[in-house]
TORPA-918943 format. One record per residue (C-alpha): chain; x, y, z. Coordinates in steps of 0.001 Angstrom, whole numbers. Layout:
% residues N
SITE  dogu       xx       yy       zz
SITE     A        X        Y        Z
...
This chain:
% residues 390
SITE  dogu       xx       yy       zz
SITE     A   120336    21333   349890
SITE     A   120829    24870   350519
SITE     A   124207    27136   348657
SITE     A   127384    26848   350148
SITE     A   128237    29321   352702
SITE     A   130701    32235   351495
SITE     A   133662    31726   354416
SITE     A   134188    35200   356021
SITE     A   137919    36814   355792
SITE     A   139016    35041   359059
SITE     A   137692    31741   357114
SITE     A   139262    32257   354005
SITE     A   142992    32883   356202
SITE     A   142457    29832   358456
SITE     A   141572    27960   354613
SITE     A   145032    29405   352988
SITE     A   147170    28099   356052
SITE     A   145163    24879   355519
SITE     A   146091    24943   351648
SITE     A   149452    25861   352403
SITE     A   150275    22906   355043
SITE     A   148547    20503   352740
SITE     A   150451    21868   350151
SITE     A   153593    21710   352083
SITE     A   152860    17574   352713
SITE     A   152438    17198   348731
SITE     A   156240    18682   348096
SITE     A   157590    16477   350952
SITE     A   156224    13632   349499
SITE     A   156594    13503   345795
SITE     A   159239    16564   345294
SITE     A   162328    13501   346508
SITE     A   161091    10926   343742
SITE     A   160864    13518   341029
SITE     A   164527    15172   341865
SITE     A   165752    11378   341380
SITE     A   163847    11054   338169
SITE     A   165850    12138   335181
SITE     A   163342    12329   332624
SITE     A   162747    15767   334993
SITE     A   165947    17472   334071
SITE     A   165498    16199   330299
SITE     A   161965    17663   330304
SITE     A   163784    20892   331929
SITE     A   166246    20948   329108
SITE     A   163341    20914   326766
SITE     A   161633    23472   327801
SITE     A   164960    26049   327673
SITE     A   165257    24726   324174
SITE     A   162137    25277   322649
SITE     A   161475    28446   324413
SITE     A   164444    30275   323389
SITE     A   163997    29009   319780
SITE     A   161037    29868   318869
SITE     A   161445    33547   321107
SITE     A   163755    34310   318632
SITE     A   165462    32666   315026
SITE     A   168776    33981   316000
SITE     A   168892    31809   318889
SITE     A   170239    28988   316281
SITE     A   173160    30342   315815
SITE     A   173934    29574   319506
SITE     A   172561    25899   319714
SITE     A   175891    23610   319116
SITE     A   176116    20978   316424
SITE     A   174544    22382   313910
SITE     A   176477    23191   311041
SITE     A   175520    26698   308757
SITE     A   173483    25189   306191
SITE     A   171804    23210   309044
SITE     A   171116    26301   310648
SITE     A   169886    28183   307542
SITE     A   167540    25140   306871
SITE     A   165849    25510   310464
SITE     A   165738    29223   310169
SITE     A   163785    29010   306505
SITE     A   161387    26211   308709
SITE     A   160697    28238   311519
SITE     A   160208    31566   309995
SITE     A   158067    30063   307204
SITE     A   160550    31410   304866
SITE     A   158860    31571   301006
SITE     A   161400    29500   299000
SITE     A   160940    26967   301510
SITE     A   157177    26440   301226
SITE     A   158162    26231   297000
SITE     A   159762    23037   297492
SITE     A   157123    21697   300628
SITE     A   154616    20583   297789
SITE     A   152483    18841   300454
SITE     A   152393    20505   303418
SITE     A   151776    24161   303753
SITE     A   151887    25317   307370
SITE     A   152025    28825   306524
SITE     A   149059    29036   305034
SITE     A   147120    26080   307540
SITE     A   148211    27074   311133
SITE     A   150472    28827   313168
SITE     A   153824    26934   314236
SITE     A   153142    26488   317878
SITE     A   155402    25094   320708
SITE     A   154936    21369   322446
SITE     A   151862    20883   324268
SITE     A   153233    19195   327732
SITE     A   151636    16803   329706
SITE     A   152229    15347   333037
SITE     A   152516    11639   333229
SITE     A   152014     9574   336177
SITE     A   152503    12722   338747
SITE     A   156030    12866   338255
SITE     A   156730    13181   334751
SITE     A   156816    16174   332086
SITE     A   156334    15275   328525
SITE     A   155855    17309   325458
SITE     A   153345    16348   323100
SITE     A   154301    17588   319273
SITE     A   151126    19395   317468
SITE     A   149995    17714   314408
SITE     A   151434    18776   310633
SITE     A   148331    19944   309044
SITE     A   148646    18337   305459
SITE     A   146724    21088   302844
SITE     A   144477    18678   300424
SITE     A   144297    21114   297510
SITE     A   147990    21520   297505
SITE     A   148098    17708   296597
SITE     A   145034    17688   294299
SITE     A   146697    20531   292342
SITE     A   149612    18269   291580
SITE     A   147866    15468   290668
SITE     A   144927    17569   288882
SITE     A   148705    18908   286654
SITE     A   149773    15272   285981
SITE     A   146554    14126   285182
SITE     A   146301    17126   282130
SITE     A   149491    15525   281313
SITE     A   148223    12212   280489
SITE     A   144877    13913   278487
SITE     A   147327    15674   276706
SITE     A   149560    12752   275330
SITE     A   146136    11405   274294
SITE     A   145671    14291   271660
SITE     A   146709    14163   268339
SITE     A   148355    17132   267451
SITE     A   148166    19087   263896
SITE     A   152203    20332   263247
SITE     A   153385    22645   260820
SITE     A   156887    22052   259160
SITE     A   159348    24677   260013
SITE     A   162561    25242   258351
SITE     A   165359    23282   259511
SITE     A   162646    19977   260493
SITE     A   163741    16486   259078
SITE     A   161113    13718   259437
SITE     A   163456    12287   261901
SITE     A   163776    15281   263973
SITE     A   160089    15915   264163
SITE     A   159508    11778   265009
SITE     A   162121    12357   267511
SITE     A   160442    15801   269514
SITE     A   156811    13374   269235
SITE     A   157903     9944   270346
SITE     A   156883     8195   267544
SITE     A   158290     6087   264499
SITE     A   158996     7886   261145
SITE     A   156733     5372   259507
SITE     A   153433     6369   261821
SITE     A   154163     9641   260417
SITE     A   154367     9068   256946
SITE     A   151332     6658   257074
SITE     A   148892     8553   259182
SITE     A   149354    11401   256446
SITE     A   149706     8923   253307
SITE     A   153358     9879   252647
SITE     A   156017     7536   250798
SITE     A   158940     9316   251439
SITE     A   160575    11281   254416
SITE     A   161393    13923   250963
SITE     A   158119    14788   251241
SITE     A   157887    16977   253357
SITE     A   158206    21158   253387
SITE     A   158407    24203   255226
SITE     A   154543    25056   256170
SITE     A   153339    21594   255425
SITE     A   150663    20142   258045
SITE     A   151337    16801   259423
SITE     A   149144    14445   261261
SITE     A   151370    13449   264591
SITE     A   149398    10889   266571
SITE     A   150423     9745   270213
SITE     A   151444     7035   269949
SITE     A   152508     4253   267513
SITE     A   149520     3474   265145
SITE     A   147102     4571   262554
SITE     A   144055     6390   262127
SITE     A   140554     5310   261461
SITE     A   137207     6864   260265
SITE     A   134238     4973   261838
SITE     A   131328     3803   258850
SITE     A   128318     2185   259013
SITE     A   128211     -598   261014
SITE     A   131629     -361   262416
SITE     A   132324    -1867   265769
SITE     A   135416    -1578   268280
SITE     A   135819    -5311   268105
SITE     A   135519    -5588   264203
SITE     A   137846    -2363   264179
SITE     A   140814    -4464   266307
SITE     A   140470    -7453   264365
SITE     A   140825    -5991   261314
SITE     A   144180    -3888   261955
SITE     A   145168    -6099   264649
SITE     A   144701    -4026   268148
SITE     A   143579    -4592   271272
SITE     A   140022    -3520   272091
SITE     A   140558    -1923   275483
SITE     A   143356       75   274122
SITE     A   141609     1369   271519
SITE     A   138537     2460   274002
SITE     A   141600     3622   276609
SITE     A   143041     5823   274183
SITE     A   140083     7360   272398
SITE     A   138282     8365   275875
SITE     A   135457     5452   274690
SITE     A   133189     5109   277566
SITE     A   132520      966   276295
SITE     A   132372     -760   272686
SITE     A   129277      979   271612
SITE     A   130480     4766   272155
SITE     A   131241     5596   268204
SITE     A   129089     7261   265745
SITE     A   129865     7368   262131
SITE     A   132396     9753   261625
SITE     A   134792     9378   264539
SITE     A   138018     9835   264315
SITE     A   139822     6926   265948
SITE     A   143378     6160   267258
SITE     A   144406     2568   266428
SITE     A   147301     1812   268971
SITE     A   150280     -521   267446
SITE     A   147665     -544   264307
SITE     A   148519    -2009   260779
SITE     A   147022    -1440   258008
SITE     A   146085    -5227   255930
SITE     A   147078    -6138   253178
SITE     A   143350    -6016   251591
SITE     A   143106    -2117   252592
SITE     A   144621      184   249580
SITE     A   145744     2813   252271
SITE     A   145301     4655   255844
SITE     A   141758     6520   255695
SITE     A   142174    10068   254139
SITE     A   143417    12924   255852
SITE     A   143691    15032   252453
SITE     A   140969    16379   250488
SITE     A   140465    13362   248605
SITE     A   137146    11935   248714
SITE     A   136983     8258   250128
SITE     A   135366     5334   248191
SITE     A   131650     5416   249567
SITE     A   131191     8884   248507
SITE     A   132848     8825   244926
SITE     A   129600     8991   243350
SITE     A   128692    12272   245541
SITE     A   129225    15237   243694
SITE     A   129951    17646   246260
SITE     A   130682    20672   244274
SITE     A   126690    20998   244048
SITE     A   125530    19181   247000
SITE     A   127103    21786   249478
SITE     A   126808    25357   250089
SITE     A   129302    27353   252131
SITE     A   129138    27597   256116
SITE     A   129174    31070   256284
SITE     A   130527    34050   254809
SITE     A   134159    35610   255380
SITE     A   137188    35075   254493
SITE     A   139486    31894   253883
SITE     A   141998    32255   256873
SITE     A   143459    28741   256774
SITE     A   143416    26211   254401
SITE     A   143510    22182   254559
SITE     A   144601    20980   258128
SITE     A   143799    18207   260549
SITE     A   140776    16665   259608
SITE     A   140290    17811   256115
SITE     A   139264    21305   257287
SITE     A   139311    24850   256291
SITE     A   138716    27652   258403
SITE     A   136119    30670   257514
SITE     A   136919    33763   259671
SITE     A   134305    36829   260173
SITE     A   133194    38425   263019
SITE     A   131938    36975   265600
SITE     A   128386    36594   265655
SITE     A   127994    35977   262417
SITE     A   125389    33077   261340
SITE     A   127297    29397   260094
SITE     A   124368    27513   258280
SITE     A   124286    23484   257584
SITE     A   125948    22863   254347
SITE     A   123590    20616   252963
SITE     A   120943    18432   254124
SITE     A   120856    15933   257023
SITE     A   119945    15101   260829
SITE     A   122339    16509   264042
SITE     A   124303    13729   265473
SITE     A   126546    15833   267760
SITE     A   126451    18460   269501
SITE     A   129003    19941   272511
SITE     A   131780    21330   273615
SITE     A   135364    20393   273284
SITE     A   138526    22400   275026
SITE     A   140375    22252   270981
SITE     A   136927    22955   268696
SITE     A   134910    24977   271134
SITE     A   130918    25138   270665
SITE     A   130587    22414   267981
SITE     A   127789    20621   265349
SITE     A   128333    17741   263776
SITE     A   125773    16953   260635
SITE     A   125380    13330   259133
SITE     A   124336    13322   255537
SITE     A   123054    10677   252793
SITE     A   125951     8213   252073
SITE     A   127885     8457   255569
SITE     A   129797    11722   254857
SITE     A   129763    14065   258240
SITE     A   130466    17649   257901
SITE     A   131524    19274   261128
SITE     A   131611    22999   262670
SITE     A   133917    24109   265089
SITE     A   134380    27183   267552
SITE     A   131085    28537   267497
SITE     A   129604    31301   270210
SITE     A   126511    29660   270451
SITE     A   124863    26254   269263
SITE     A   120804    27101   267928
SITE     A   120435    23023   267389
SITE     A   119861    19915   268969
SITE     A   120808    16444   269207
SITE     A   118403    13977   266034
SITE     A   117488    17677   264486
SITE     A   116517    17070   261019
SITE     A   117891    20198   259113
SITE     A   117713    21183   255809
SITE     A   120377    23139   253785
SITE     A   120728    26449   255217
SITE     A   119438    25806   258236
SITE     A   121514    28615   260753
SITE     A   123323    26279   263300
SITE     A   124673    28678   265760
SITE     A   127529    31720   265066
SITE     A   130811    32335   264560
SITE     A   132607    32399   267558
SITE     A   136563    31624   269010
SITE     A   135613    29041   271462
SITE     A   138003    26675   272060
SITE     A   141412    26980   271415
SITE     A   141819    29370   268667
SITE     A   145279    32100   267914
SITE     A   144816    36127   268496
SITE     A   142210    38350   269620
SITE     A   140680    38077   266224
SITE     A   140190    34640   266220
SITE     A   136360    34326   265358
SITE     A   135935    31917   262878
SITE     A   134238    28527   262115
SITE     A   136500    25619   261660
SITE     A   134731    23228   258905
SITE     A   135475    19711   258331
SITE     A   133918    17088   255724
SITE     A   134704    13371   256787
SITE     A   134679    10839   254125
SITE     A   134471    13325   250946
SITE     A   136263    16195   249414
SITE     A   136331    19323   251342
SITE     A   134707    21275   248293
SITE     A   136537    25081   250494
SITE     A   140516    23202   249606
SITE     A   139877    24403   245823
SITE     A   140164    28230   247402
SITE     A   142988    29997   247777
SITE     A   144090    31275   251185
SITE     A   142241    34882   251382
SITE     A   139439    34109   248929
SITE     A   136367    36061   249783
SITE     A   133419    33752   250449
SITE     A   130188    35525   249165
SITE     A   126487    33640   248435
């Protein structure tokens, strides 16, 4: 089959008269059924509307029953005004598309509808909010180290936490609300409860028996990923938690060494983590912080085999050593970690460097935060300032 042929200009003039009549018969046809049709003059209507609206935002001021803070509302909307978009949380046109007018469509041959374009919903507008309340929540999980300012009561300070005056003085092995002073450090779990060093052979289910918890709270609160997700040495919340009869007290959160390492005599069997400067003495968990510059080496206290290593958003770069008789000494906000997880190391062995990892206060930060679990933290006998030398 060959191209069409191209009609000449006397064609194309006899076509248009064609058009037109044809045309013509159309309009007599349908033009008497759509004049009787009033969803035609409400389609008309709508298209005045919306056309002088969005032409121009002072056009509101001239559409009737709308009152002035009616008027402001649909001004803000259409213009995309900022302080509106502050309180849309979860839909931000501005930024997703351009407000358009109705799309119209013609129904049935007769009929002119308008067909509304689609919100556009921004996802990372609602993952940010959620992302915020989910911090939240990670955040009541924490226990928090507090330092008593002047004016605090032990109610005021249960009060601002949430928690029962008694969880207080427990968790830091306190008899009496009189106890407390201006700079003191205080333990302030939570939630309502106790705290608990894991040992050898402690399990979650021997754990909740013996203070009387419930398992899946005590893996829900303490980020456990199942029962078997302790090492010797953790530091665990017991939610609702008491503390038997059978136990003499809470485990230690002083200095004091705990019974399984009484025969340890630390004074000798540790050396110091680095060199520097004590910059802050005892605080949550039996630590004292060594500041120096950063970079300078932190080196295993005494003798014993890696059982942690990582990063967390409070200590930083950490190590974690287990030694002979279940005592743990840990090492906090370091630059760099020169270990590895089951490492057997002796004493002295350089673990990494000072660093400010973590969360640590001022530009001069750099130090290593050192902890001994389940003995006496042999750095509490110095005073605040002392000049650590080897």
């Amino acid at each position: 089959m060959g191209l069409p042929k191209v009609p000449n200009k006397d064609e194309r003039g006899d076509l248009t008269k064609y058009i037109g009549r044809d045309f013509k018969r159309l309009k007599k046809r349908n033009i008497k059924g759509l004049l009787k049709n009033p969803v035609f003059y409400f389609s008309l209507i709508a298209i005045v509307l919306f056309g002088g609206m969005f032409s121009s935002s002072n056009s509101l001021a001239n559409i009737s029953g709308f009152n002035n803070s009616d008027k402001a509302l649909l001004s803000s909307f259409f213009n995309q005004d900022k302080n509106f978009e502050k309180d849309n949380l979860f839909s931000n046109q501005n930024s997703a598309v351009v407000l358009e007018s109705p799309d119209f469509k013609i129904i049935q041959e007769n009929t002119l509808a308008g067909v509304s374009t689609p919100t556009i919903v921004t996802g990372n507008v609602l993952g940010s909010v959620l992302g915020s309340l989910n911090n939240q929540t990670q955040n009541k999980k924490e226990i928090t180290n507090y330092t008593v300012q002047a004016g605090d009561t032990l109610s005021s300070i249960a009060q601002t936490y949430g928690i029962s005056e008694n969880t207080i003085l427990s968790v830091n092995e306190l008899k009496s609300a009189s106890m407390i002073r201006v700079g003191q450090n205080l333990v302030i779990l939570p939630t309502e409860g106790i705290l608990h060093v894991v040992k050898d052979g402690d399990t979650v289910s021997g754990i909740s028996q013996t203070y009387k918890s419930k398992q899946e709270e005590i893996i829900a609160i303490n980020d456990l990923k199942n029962q078997s997700d302790i090492y010797i040495g953790d530091i665990l919340i017991i939610p609702g938690g008491v503390i038997p009869k059978k136990v003499a007290s809470a485990p230690s959160t002083s200095s004091a060494p705990s019974t399984s390492s009484q025969k340890l005599d630390v004074s000798s069997y540790f050396i110091f983590p680095a060199e520097g400067e004590i910059s802050q003495r005892l605080h949550y968990y039996n630590a004292v912080d060594v500041a120096n510059k950063c970079g300078t080496p932190v080196y295993a206290s005494a003798v014993g085999t890696i059982q942690k290593t990582g990063y967390d958003k409070t200590a930083g770069n950490y190590v974690r050593i287990l030694h002979e008789n279940g005592v743990i000494t840990f090492y906090g906000h370091l630059s760099r970690i020169a270990v590895s997880l089951g490492q057997k190391v002796s004493q002295g062995t350089q673990l990494g460097n000072i660093g400010n990892t973590g969360y640590t206060i001022g530009a001069t930060g750099c130090h290593v935060h050192f902890e001994v679990r389940g003995a006496t933290n042999f750095l509490s006998k110095y005073a605040l300032g002392a000049k650590i030398r080897y």
